[in-house]
Backbone bond lengths (Angstrom), bond angles and torsions (degrees), N, CA, C in turn:
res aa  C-N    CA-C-N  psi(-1)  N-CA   C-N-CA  omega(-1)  CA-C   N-CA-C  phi
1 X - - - 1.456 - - 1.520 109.70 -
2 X 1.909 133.84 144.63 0.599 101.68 -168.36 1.604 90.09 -112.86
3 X 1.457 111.46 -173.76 1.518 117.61 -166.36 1.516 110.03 -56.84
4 X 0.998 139.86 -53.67 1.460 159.66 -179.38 1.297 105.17 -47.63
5 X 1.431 135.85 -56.47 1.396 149.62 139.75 1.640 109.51 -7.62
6 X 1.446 93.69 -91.24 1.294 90.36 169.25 1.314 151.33 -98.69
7 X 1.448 110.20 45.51 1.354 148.30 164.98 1.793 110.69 -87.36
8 X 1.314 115.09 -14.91 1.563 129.72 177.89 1.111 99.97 -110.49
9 X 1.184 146.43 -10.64 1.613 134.36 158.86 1.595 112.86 -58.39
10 X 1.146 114.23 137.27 1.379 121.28 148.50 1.462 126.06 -66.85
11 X 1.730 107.97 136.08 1.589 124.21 178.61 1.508 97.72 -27.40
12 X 1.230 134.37 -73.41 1.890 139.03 -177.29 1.808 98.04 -36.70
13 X 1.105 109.07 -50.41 1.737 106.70 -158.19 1.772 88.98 -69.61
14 X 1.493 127.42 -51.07 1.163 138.33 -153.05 1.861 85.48 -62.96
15 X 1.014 127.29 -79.25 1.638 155.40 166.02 2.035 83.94 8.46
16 X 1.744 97.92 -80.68 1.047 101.02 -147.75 1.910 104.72 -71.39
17 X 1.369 115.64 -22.07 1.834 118.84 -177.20 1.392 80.48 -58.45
18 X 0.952 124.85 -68.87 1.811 133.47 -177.46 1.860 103.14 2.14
19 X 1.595 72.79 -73.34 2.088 83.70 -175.43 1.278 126.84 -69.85
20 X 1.222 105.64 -44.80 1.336 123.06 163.12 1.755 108.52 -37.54
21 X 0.883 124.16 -67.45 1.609 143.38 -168.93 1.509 105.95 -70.61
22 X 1.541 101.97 -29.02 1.666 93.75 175.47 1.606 97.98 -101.69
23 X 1.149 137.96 1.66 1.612 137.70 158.17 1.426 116.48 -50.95
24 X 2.249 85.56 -51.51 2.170 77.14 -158.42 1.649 89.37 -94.45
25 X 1.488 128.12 6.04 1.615 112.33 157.06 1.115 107.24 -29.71
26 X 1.832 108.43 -83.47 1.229 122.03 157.21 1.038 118.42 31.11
27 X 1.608 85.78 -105.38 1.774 101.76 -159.45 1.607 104.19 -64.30
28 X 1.440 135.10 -32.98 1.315 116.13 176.09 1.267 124.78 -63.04
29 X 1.548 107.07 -28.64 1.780 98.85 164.55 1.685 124.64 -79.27
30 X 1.117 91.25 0.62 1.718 85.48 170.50 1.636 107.62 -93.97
31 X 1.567 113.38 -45.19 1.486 118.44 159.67 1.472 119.49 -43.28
32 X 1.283 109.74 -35.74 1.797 106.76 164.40 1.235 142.88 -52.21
33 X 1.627 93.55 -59.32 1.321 115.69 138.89 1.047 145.89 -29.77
34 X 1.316 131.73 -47.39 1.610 138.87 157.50 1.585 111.55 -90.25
35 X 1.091 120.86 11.97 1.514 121.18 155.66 1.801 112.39 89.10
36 X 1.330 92.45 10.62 1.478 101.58 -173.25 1.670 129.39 -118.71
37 X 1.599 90.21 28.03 1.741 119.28 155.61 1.225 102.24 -75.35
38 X 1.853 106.95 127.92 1.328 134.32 173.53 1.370 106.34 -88.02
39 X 1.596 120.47 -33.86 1.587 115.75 -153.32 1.724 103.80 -152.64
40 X 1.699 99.34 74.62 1.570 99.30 -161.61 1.406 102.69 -56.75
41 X 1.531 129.71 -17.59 1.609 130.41 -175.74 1.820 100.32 -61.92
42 X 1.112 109.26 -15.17 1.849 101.54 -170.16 1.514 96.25 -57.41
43 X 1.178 100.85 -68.82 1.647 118.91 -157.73 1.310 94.83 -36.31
44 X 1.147 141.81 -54.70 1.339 152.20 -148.72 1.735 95.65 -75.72
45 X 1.345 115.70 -59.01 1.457 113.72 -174.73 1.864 114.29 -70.68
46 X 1.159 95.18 -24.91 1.383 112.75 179.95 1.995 99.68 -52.95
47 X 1.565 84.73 -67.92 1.627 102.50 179.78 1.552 110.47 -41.24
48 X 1.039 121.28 -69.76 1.622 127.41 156.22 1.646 129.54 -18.81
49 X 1.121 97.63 -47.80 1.403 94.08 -162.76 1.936 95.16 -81.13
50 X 1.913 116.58 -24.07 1.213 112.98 -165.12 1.427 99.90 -79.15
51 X 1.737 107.81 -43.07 2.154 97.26 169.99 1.608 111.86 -43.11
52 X 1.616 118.41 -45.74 1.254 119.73 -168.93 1.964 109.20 -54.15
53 X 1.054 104.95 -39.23 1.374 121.74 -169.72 1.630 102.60 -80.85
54 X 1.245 127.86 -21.45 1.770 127.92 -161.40 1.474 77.23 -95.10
55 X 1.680 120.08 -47.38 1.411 100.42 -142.53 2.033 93.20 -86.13
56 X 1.193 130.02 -16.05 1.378 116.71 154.10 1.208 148.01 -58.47
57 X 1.716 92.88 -31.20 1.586 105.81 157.72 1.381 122.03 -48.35
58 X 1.481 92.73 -70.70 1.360 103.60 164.14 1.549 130.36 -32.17
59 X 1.098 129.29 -48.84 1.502 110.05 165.30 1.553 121.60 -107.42
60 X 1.496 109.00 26.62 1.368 99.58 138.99 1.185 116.02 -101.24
61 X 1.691 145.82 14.02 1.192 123.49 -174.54 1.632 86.79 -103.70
62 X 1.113 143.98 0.91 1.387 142.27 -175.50 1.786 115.54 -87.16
């Protein structure tokens, strides 16, 4: 996602990508783990996009 994108979400929408995004972390590190990651680049963009999303939260709750 890019910043601008989700700069038009609402605090609730931001809240819930939050969990969502830290869910399928999750599950790709357990899929890693058992050797049954298709696309080790996800995790990485995955990771990205949830800093992108903490650090918007973050200055809209200010």
């Amino acid at each position: 996602m890019k910043p601008a994108e989700i700069r038009e979400l609402t605090l609730d929408d931001l809240r819930a990508r939050v969990q969502e995004l830290g869910d399928q972390i999750f599950r790709l590190r357990i899929q890693k783990s058992m050797g049954q990651l298709e696309a080790p680049a996800k995790v990485r963009q995955v990771r990205r996009d949830l800093a992108r999303i903490r650090t918007i939260l973050r200055e809209k709750e200010q």
